[in-house]
DRENLUMMAR-535565 format. One record per residue (C-alpha): y, x, z. Coordinates in Angstrom, 1 decimal. Last residue first. Layout:
// DRENLUMMAR-535565
+--------+--------+--------+
:     c2 :     c1 :     c3 :
+--------+--------+--------+
:      Y :      X :      Z :
...
+--------+--------+--------+
//
This chain:
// DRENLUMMAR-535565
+--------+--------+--------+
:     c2 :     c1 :     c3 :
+--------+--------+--------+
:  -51.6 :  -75.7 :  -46.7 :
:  -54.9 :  -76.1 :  -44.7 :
:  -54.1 :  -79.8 :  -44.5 :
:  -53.8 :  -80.1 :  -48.2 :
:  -56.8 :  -77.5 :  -49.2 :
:  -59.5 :  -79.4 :  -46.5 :
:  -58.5 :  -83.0 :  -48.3 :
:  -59.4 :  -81.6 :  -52.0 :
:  -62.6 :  -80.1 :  -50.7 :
:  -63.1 :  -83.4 :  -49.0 :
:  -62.2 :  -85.1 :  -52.5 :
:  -65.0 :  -83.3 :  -54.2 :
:  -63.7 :  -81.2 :  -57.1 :
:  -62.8 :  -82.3 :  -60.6 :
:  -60.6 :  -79.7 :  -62.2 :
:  -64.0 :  -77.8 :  -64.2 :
:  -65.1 :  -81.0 :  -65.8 :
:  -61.9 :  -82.5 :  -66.5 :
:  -60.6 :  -79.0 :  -68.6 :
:  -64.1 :  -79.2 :  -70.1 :
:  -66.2 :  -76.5 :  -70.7 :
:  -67.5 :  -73.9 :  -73.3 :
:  -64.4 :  -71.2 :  -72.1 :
:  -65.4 :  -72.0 :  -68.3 :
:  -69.1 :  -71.4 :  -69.1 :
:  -67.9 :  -68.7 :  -71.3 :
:  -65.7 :  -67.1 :  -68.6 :
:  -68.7 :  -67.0 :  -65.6 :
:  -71.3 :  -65.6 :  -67.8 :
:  -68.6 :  -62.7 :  -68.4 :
:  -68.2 :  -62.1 :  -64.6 :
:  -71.9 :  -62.4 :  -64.0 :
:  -72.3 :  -59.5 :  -66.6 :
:  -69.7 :  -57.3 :  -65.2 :
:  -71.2 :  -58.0 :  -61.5 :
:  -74.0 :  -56.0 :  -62.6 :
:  -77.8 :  -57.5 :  -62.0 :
:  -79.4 :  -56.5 :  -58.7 :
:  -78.6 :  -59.3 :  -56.5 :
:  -77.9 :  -62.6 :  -58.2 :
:  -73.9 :  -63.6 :  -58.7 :
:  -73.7 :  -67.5 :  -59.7 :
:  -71.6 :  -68.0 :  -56.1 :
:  -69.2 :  -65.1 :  -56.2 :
:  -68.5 :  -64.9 :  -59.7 :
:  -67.6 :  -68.7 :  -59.1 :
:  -65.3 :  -68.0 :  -56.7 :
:  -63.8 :  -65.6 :  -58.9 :
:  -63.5 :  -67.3 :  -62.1 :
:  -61.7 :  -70.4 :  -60.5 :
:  -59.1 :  -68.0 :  -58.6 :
:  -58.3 :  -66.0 :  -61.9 :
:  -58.4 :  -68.7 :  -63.3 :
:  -56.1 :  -71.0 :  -61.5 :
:  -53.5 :  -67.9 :  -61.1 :
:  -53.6 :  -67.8 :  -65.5 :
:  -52.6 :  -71.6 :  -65.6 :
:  -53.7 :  -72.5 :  -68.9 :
:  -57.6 :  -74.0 :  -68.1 :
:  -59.5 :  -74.8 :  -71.5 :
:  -57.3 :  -72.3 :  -73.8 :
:  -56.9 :  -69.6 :  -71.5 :
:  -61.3 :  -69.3 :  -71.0 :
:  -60.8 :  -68.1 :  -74.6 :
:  -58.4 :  -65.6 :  -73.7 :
:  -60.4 :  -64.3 :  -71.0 :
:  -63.9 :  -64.1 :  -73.1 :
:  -61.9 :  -62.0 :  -75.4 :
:  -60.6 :  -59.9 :  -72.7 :
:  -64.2 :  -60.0 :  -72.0 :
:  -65.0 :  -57.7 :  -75.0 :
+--------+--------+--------+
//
């Protein structure tokens, strides 16, 4: 069940509002047409559950930079 998958991806990254934002960016970039979304959804939350907290915080520091200034 991917509520499953959910509460597994809890335990690398805590903050449920970074998840939810991490998981659907990344829906949006790993999606391939003509599979379901469902199953691009749950590839997305084991690959964050099976990951580092480091791993999936470090972003590129223009990224970092663009965020600030737009905020």
């Amino acid at each position: 069940m991917r509520s499953d998958r959910v509460f597994e991806a809890l335990l690398t990254l805590r903050n449920r509002y970074m998840l939810c934002q991490l998981a659907s960016k990344a829906t949006r970039k790993f999606h391939r047409p003509n599979t379901r979304i469902q199953e691009t959804m749950n590839l997305v939350f084991d690959r964050i559950a099976d990951a580092e907290r480091q791993d999936i915080l470090s972003e590129p520091e223009n990224v970092a930079e663009a965020q600030r200034r737009a905020a």
